[in-house]
C-alpha positions as YAML, in Angstrom:
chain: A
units: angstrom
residues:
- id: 1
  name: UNK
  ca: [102.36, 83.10, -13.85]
- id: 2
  name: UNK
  ca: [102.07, 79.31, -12.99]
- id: 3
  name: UNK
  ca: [100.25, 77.13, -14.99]
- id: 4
  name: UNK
  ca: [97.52, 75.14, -12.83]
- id: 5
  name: UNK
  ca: [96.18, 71.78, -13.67]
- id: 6
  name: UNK
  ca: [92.71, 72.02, -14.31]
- id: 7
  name: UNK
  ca: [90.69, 70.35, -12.27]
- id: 8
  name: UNK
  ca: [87.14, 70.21, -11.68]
- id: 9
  name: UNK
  ca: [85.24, 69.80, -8.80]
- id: 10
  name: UNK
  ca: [82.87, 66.72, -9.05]
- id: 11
  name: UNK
  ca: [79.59, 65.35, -8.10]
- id: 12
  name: UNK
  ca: [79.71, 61.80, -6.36]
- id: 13
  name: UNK
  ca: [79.21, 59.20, -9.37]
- id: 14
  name: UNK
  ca: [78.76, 55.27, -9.32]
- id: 15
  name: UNK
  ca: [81.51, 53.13, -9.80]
- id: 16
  name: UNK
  ca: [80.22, 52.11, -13.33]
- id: 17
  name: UNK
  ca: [80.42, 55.98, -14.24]
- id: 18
  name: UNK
  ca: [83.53, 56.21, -13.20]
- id: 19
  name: UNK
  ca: [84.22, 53.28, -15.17]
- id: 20
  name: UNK
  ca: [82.68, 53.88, -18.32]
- id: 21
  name: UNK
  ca: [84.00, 57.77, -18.39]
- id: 22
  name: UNK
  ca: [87.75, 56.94, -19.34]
- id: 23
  name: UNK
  ca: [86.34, 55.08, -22.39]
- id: 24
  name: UNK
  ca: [84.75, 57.48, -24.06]
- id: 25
  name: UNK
  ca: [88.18, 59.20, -25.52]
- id: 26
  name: UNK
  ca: [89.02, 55.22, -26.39]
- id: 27
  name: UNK
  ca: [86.13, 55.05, -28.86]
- id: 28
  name: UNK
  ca: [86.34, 58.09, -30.27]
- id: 29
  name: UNK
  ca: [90.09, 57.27, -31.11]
- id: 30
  name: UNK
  ca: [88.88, 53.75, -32.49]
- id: 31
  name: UNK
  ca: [86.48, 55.44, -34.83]
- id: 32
  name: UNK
  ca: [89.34, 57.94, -35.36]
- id: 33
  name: UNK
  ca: [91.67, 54.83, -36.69]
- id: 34
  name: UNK
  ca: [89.07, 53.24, -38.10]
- id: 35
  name: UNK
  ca: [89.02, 56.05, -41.00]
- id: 36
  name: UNK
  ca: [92.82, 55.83, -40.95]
- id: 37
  name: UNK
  ca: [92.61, 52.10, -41.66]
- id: 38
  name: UNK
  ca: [90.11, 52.26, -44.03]
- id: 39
  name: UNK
  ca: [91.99, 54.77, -46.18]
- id: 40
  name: UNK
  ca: [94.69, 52.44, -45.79]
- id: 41
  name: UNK
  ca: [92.88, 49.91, -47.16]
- id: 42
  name: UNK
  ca: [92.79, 47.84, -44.26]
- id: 43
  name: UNK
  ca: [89.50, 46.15, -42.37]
- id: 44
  name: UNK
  ca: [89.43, 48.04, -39.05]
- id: 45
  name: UNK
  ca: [87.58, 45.02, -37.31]
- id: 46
  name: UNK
  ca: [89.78, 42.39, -38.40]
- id: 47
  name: UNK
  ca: [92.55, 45.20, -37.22]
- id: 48
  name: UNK
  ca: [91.40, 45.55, -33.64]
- id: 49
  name: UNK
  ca: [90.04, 41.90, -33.33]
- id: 50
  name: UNK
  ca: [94.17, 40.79, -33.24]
- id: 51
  name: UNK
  ca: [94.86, 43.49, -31.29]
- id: 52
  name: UNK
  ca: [92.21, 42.39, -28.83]
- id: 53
  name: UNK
  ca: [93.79, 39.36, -28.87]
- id: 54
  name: UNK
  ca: [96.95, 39.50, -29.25]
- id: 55
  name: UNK
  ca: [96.81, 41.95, -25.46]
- id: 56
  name: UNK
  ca: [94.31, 39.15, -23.29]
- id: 57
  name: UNK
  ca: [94.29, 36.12, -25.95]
- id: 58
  name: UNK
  ca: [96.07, 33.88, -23.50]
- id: 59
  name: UNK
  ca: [97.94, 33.67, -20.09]
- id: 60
  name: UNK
  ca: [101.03, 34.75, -22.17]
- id: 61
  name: UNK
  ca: [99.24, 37.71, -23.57]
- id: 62
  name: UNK
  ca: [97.40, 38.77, -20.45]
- id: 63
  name: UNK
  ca: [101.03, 38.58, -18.61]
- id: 64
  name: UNK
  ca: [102.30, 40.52, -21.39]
- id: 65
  name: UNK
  ca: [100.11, 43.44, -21.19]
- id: 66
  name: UNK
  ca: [99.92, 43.59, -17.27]
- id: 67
  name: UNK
  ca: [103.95, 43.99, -17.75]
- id: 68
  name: UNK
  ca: [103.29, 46.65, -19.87]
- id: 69
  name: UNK
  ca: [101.04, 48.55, -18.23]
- id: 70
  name: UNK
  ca: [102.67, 48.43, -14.50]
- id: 71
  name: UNK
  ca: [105.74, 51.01, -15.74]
- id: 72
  name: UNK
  ca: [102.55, 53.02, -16.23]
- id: 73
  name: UNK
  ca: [100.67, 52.63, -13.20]
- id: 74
  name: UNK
  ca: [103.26, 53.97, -11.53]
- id: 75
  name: UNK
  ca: [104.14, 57.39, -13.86]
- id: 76
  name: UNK
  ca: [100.06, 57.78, -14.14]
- id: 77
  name: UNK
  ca: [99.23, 57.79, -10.50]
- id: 78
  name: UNK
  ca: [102.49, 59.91, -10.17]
- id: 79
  name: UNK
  ca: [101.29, 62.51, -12.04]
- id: 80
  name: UNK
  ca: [97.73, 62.56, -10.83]
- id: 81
  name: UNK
  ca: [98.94, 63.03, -7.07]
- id: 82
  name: UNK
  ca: [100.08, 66.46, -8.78]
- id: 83
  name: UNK
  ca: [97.31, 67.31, -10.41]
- id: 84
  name: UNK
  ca: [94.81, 66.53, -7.51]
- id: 85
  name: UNK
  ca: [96.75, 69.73, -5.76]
- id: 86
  name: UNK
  ca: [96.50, 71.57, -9.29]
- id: 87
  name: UNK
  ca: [100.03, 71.13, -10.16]
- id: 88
  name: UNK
  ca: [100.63, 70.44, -13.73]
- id: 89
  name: UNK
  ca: [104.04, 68.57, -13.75]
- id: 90
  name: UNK
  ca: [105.72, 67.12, -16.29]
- id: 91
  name: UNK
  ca: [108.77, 65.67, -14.55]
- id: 92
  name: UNK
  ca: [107.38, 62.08, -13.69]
- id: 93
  name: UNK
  ca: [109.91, 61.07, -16.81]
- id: 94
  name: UNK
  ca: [112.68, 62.48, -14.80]
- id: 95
  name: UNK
  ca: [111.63, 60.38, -11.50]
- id: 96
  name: UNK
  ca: [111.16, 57.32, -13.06]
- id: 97
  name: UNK
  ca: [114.64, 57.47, -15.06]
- id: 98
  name: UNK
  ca: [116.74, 58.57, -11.73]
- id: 99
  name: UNK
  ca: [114.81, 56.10, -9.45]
- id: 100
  name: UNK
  ca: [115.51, 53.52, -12.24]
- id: 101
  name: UNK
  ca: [119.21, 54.38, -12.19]
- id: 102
  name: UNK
  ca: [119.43, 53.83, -8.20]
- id: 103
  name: UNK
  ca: [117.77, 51.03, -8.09]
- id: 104
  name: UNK
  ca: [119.84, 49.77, -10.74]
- id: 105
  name: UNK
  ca: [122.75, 50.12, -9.27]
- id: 106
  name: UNK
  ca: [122.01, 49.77, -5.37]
- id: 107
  name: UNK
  ca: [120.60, 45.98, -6.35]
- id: 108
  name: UNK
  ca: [123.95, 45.73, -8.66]
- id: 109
  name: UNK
  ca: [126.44, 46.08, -6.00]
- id: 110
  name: UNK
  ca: [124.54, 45.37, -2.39]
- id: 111
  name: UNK
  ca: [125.50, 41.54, -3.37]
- id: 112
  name: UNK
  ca: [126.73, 40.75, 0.48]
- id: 113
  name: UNK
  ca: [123.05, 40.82, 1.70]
- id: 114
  name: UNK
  ca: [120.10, 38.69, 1.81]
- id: 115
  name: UNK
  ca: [117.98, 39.17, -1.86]
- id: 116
  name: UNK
  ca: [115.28, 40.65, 0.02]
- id: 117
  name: UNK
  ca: [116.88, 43.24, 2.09]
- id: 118
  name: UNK
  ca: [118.66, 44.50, -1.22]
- id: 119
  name: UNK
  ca: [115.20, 44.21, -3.47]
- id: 120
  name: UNK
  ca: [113.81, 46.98, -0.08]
- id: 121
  name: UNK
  ca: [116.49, 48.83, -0.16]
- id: 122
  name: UNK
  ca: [116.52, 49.66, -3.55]
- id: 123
  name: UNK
  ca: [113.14, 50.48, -4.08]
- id: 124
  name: UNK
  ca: [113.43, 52.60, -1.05]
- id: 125
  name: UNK
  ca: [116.28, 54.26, -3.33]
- id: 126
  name: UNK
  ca: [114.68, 54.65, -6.47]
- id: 127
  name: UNK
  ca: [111.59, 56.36, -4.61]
- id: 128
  name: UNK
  ca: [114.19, 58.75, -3.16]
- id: 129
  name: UNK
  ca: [115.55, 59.23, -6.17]
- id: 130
  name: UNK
  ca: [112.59, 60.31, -7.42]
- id: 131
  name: UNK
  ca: [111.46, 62.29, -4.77]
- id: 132
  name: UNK
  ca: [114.61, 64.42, -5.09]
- id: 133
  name: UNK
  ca: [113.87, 65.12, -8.56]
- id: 134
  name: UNK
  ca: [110.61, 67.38, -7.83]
- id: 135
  name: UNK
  ca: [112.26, 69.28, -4.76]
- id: 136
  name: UNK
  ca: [113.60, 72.02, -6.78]
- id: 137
  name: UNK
  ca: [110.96, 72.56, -9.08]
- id: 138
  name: UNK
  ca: [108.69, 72.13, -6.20]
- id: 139
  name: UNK
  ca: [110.23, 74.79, -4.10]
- id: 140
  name: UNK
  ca: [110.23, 76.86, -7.22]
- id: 141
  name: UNK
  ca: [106.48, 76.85, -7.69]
- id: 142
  name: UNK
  ca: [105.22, 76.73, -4.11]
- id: 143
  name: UNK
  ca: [107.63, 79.54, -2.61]
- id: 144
  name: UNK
  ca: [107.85, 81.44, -5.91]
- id: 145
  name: UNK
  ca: [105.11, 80.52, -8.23]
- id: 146
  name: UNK
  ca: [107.79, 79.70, -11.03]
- id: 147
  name: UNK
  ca: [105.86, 77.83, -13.73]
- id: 148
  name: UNK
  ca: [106.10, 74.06, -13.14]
- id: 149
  name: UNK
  ca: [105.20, 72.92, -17.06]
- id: 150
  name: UNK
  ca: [108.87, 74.73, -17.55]
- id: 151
  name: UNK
  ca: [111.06, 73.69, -14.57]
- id: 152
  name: UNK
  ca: [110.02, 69.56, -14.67]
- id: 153
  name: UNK
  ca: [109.95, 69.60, -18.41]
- id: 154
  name: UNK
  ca: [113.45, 70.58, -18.95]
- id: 155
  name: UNK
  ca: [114.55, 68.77, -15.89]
- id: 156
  name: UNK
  ca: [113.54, 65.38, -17.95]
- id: 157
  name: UNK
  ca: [116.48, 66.60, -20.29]
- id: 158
  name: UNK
  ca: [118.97, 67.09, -17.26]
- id: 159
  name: UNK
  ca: [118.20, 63.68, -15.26]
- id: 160
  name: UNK
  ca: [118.21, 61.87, -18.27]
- id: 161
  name: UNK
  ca: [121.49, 63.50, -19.74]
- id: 162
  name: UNK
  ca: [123.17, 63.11, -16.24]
- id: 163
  name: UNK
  ca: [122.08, 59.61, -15.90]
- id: 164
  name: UNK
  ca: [123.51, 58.62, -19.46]
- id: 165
  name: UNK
  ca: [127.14, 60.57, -18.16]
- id: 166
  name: UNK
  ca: [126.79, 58.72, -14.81]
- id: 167
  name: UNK
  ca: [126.24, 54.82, -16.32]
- id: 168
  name: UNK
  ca: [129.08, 55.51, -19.24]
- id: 169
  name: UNK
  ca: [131.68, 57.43, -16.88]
- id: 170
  name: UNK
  ca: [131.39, 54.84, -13.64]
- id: 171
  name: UNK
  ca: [129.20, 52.56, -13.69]
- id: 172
  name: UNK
  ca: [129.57, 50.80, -17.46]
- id: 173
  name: UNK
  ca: [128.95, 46.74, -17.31]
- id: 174
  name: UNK
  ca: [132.13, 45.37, -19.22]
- id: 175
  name: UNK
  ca: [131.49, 43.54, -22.53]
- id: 176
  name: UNK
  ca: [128.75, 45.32, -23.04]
- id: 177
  name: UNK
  ca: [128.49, 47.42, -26.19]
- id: 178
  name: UNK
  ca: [125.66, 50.11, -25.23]
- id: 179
  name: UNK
  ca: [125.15, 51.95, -21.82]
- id: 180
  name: UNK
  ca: [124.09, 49.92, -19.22]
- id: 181
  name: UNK
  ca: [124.97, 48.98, -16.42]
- id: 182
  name: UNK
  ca: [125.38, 45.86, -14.26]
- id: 183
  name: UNK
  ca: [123.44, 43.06, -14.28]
- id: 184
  name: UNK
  ca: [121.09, 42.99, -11.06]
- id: 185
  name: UNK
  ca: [121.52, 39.25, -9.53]
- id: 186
  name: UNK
  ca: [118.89, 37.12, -9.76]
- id: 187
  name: UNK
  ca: [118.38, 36.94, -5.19]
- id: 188
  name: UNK
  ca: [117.50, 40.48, -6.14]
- id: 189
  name: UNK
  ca: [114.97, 40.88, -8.48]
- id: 190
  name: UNK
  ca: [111.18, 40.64, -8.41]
- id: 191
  name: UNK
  ca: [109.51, 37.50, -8.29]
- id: 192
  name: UNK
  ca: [108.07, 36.69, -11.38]
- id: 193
  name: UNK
  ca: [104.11, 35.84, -10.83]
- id: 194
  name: UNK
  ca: [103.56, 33.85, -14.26]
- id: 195
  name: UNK
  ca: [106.92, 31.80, -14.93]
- id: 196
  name: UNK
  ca: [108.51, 32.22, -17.57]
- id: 197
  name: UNK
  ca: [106.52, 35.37, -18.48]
- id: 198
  name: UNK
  ca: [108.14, 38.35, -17.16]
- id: 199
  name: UNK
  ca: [104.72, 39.68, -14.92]
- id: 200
  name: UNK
  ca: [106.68, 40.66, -11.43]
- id: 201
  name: UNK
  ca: [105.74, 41.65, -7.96]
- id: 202
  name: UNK
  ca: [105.54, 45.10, -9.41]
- id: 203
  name: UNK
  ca: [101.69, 44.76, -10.63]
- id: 204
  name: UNK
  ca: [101.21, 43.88, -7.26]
- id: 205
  name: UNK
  ca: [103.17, 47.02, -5.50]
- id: 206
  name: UNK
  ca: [101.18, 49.47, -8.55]
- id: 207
  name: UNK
  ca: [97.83, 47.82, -7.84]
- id: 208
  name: UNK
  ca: [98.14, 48.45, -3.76]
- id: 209
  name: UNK
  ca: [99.37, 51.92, -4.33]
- id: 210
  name: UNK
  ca: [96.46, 52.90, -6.46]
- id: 211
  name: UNK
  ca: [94.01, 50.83, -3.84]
- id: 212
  name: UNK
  ca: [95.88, 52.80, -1.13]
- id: 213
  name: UNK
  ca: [95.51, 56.26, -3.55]
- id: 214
  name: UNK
  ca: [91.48, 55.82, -4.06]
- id: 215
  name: UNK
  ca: [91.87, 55.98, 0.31]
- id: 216
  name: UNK
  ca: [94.16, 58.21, 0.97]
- id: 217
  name: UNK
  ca: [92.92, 61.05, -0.72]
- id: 218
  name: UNK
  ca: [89.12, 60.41, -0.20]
- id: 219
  name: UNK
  ca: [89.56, 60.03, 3.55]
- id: 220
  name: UNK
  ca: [92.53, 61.37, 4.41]
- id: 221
  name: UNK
  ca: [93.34, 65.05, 5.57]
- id: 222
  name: UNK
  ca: [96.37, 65.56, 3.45]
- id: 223
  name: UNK
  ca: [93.87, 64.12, 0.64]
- id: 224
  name: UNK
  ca: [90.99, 66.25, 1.57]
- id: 225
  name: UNK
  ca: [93.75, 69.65, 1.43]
- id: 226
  name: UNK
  ca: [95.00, 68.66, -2.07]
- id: 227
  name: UNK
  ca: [91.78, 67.85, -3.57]
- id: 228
  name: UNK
  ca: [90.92, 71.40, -1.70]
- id: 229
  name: UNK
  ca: [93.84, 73.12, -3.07]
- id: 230
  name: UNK
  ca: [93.89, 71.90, -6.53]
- id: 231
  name: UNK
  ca: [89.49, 72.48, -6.49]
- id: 232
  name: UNK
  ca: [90.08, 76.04, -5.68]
- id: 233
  name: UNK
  ca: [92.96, 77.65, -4.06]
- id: 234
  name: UNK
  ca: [91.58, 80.99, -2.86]
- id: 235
  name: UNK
  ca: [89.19, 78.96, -0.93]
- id: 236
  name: UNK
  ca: [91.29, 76.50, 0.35]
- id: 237
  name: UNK
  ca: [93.91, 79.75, 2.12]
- id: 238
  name: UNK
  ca: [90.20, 81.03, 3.55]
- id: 239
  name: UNK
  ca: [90.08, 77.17, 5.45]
- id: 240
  name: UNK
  ca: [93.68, 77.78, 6.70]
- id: 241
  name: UNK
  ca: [95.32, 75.56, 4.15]
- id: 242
  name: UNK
  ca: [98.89, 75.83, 4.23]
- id: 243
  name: UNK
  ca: [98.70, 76.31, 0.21]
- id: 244
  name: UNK
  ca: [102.27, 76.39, -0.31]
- id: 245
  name: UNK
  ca: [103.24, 73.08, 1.93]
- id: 246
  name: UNK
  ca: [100.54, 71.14, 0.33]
- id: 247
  name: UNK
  ca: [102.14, 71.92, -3.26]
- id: 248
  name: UNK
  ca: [105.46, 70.70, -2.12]
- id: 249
  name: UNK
  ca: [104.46, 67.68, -0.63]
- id: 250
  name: UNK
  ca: [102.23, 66.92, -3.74]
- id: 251
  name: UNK
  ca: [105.23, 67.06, -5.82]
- id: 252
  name: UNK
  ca: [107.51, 65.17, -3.67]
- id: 253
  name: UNK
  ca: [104.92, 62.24, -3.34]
- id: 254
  name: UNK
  ca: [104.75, 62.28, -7.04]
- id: 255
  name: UNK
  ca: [108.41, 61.76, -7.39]
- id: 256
  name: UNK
  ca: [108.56, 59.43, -5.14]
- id: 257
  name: UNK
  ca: [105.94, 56.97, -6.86]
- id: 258
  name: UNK
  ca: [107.72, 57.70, -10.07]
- id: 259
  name: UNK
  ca: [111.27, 56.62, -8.55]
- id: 260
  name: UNK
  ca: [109.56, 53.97, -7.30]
- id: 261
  name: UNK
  ca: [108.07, 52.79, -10.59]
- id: 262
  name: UNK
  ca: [111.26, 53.64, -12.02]
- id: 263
  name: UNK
  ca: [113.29, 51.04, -9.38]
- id: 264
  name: UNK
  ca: [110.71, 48.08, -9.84]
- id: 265
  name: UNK
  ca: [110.76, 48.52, -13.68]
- id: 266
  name: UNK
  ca: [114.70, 47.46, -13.32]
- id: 267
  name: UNK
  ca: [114.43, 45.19, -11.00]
- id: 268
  name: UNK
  ca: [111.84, 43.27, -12.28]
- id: 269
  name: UNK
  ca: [112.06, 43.93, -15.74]
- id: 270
  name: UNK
  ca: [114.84, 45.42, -17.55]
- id: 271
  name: UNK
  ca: [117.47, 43.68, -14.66]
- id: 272
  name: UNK
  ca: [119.86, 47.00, -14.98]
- id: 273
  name: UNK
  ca: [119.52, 50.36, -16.34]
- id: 274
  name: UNK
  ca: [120.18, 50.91, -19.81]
- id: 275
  name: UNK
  ca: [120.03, 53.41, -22.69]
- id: 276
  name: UNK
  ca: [116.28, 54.29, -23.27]
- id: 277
  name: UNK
  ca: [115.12, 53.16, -20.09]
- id: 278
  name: UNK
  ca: [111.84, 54.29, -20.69]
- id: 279
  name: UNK
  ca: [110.01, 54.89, -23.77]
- id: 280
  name: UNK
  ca: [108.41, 57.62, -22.37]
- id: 281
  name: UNK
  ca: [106.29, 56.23, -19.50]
- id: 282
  name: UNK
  ca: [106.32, 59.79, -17.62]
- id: 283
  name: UNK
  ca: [104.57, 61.17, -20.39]
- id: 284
  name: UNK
  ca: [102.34, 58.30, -20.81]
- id: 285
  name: UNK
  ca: [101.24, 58.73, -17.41]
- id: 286
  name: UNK
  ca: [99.86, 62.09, -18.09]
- id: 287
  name: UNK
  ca: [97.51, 61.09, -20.20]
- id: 288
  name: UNK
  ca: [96.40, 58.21, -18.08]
- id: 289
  name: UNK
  ca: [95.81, 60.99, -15.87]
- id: 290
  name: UNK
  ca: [94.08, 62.97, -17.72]
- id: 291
  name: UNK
  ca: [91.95, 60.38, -18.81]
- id: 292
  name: UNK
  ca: [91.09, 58.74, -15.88]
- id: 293
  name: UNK
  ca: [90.31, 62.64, -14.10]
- id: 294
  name: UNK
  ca: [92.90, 61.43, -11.28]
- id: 295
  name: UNK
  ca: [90.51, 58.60, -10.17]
- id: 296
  name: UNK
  ca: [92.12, 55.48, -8.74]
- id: 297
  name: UNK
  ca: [90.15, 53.11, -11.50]
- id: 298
  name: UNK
  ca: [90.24, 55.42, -14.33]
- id: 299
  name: UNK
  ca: [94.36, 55.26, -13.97]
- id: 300
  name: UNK
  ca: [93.89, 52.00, -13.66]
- id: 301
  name: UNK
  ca: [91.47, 51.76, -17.00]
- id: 302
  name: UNK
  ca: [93.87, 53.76, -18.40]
- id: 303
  name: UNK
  ca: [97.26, 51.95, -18.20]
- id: 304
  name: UNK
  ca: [95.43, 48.95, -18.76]
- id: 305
  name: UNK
  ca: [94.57, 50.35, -22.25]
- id: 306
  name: UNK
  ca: [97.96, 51.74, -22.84]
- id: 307
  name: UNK
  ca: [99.62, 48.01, -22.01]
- id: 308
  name: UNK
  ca: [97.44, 46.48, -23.91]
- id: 309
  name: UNK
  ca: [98.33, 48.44, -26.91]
- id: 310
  name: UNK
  ca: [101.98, 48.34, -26.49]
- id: 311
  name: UNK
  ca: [102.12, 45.10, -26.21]
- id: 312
  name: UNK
  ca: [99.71, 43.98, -28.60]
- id: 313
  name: UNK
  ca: [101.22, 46.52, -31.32]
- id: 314
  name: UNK
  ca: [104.60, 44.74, -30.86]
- id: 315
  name: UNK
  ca: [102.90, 41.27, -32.35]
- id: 316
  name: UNK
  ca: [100.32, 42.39, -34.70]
- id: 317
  name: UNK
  ca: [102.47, 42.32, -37.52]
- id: 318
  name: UNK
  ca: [103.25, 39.37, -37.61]
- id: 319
  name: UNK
  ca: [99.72, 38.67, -38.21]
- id: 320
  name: UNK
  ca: [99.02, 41.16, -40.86]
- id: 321
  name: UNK
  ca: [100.01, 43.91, -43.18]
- id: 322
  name: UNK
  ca: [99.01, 46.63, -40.22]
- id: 323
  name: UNK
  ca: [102.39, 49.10, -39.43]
- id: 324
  name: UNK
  ca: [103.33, 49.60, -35.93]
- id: 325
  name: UNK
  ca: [102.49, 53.22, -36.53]
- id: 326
  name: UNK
  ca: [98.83, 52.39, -35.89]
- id: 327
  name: UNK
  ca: [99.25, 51.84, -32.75]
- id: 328
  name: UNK
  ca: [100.57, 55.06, -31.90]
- id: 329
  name: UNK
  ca: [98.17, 56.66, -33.99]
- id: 330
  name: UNK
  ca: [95.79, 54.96, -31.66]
- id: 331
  name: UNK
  ca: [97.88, 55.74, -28.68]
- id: 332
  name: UNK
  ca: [98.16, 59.74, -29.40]
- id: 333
  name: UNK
  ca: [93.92, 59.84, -30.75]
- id: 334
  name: UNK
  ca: [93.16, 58.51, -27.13]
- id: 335
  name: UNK
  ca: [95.56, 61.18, -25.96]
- id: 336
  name: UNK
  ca: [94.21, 64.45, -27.85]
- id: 337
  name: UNK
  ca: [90.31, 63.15, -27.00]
- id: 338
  name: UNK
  ca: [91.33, 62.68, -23.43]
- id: 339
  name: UNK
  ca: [92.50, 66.46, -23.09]
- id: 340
  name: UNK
  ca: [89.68, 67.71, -25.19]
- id: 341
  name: UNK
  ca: [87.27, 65.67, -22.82]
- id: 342
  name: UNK
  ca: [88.91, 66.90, -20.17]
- id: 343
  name: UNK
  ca: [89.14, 70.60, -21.23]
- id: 344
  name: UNK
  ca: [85.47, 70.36, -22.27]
- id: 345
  name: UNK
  ca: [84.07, 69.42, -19.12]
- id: 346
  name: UNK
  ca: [86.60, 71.85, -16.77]
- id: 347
  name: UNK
  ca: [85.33, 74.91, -19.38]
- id: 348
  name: UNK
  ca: [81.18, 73.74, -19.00]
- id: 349
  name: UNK
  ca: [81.94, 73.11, -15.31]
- id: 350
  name: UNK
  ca: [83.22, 76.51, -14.63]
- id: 351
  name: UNK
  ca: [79.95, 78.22, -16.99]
- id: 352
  name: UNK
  ca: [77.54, 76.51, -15.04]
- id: 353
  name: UNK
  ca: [78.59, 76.58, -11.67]
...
């Protein structure tokens, strides 16, 4: 049997509940590494006092994290297009490596035409990328209900295997000692917003997609049939929902942002596409997901949080005795109390309704 995301059906809240809700897995997880600093002998206060400033203590710092967190945007409103049409997918990794890839290499070698028609084209490439990635597994669990946790989980391994093969087999930049592949010219990446910092057009493109997002499925009817679908799928058939072709095109959407995110991550970040790509942004992005509950500004809460920690756990050290592994102590604690939220409210939701 498939494996559904679990959704809930929800009351209309405020804005500031919608806000706030996200944040309660964040405190938990601070008190949560509070008692792992403490037994570390550490003062959790001073602790998250530099990492509150070393993520927004400055326009360097604020550009930092914003970089950080717009890889995750992307891979957290991927995967919460899927699991608004209760599709739990795992392959937003895959997306975003393979959209990364063509992008990569469309901007690389399109050097004959203007900077702007190549930076369009390849983001138009990446997303396709991307979408491509989620048409087999989507067929798969539309058509024949073949378990999508399975299918876009070992898919990750494929793309990112067949990626590596591609880069070292054909498309290896010379002189260089790792795989990767060539330098994107400079007509063809993103803008940078905050010169020298690297903060691109990319926060931008995220930050409209999850504004157009918070729309689209509120008011639209393909958003009103996946929130339907994913709600409850017996009664969604009884409105004449096409169940099956609202699956697919949940899952191709959600490749396609994560190709996307995967393209504007090399063109206005990394420049090329290299070995370790991402750090795992498609998995990041289901937890954003999950603790947001699919909302536009809970993702958006969400990857904000994540950014600020990954950047901010990258300078720390240089201010204290603190390991890096904190912060992904921190990191995974925000993870497990997101789920547990999550699961908690699906399991009293379904009691009391």
């Amino acid at each position: 049997m498939s494996v559904h995301a679990p959704t809930l059906a929800e009351a209309p809240t405020s804005p500031a509940t919608r806000f706030l809700r996200p944040l309660l897995p964040v405190v938990l997880a601070l008190l949560a590494g509070a008692v792992v600093l403490l037994a570390t002998g550490e003062n959790p206060l001073t602790v998250y006092y530099l990492l509150l400033r070393e993520a927004f203590g400055g326009p360097a710092r604020i550009a930092a994290t914003l970089t950080s967190a717009t890889p995750i945007l992307f891979t957290g409103l991927a995967t919460a297009v899927a699991f608004r049409a209760g599709v739990f997918s795992l392959g937003v990794e895959g997306g975003f490596v393979l959209g990364g890839l063509a992008g990569a290499l469309l901007a690389a070698h399109l050097t004959d035409l203007p900077g702007p028609v190549v930076m369009l084209a390849a983001l138009l490439a990446g997303a396709a990328a991307g979408l491509l990635t989620n048409l087999a597994p989507g067929v798969l669990r539309a058509w024949w209900a073949v378990d999508e946790v399975v299918t876009t989980l070992m898919l990750n391994f494929v793309v990112a295997g067949v990626a590596s093969w591609l880069v070292t087999s054909y498309f290896q930049a010379e002189g260089v000692a790792n795989s990767a592949t060539k330098l994107i010219p400079v007509a063809a990446r993103l803008p940078r917003l905050m010169p020298p910092y690297q903060l691109s057009l990319g926060i931008v493109i995220a930050l409209a997609l999850v504004a157009g997002y918070a729309v689209w499925i509120r008011y639209s009817s393909l958003g009103y049939e996946l929130r339907q679908v994913g709600a409850n799928p017996r009664f969604a058939v009884a409105q004449g929902i096409r169940q099956r072709r609202v699956v697919l095109l949940a899952m191709l959407i959600s490749g396609a942002i994560a190709g996307l995110g995967g393209s504007v991550h090399a063109l206005g970040v990394v420049h090329r596409f290299v070995e370790g790509f991402s750090p795992g942004y498609g998995f990041t992005g289901v937890a954003v997901a999950l603790l947001g509950r699919n909302s536009a500004l809970g993702i958006t809460v969400g990857a904000l949080l994540f950014g600020a920690l990954a950047s901010a756990g990258a300078t720390v050290q240089l201010f204290s005795n603190v390991p890096l592994d904190i912060v992904d102590v921190l990191s995974g604690t925000v993870m497990v109390f997101a789920v547990v939220k999550l699961a908690f409210s699906w399991r009293f939701g379904r009691r009391t309704a």
